[in-house]
Structures are given as structure tokens and as C-alpha cells.
N, C-alpha and C positions, 0 to 999 in steps of 0.2 A: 543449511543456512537459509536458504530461500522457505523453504518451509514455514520457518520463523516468520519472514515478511509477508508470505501468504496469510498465516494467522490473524497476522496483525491487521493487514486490507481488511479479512474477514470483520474483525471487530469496527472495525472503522466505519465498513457500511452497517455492520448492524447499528451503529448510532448515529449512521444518515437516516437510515429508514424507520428508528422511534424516534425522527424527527428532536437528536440530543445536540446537535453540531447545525451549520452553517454548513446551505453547497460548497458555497468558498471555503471554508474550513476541510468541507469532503475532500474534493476536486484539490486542494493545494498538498492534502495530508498522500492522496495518493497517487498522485503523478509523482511525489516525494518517494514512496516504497517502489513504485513501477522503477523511477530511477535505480535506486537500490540494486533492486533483483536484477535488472538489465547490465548492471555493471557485474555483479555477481557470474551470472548467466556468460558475459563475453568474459570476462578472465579465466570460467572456467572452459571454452571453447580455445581457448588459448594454447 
């Protein structure tokens, strides 16, 4: 599952960096998956 959200960040910054997105759009889409994965992450620590 995390895997998944890695992918996804993946794609996310490559359309920060051909300038296709808003920082704000960056920074808000991935502190969004970072949440994700962290929840993922502590349940499976569980």
C-alpha cells in the first residue's frame, strides 16, 4: 500500500518540477500522501 502513495508523491513532484502544478498545490497534495503513508506506517507498527 505505501508503495502506492510513493508512486503517487513520485508523480506529483514530477509535475512540480515541469512546472504543471502550483507549490501550494505541491506542498498541500503532499503533506496529504505524507499523512497517508504515516497512518499506513503507525497501524502497521501496531
Amino acid at each position: 500500500m505505501i508503495d502506492k502513495y510513493m508512486k503517487l508523491l513520485e508523480k506529483v513532484y514530477d509535475l512540480f518540477e515541469s512546472r504543471k502544478c502550483s507549490a501550494k498545490w505541491f506542498d498541500d497534495t503532499a503533506n496529504y500522501i505524507h499523512k497517508k503513508i504515516w497512518i499506513i506506517e503507525t497501524k502497521d507498527a501496531a
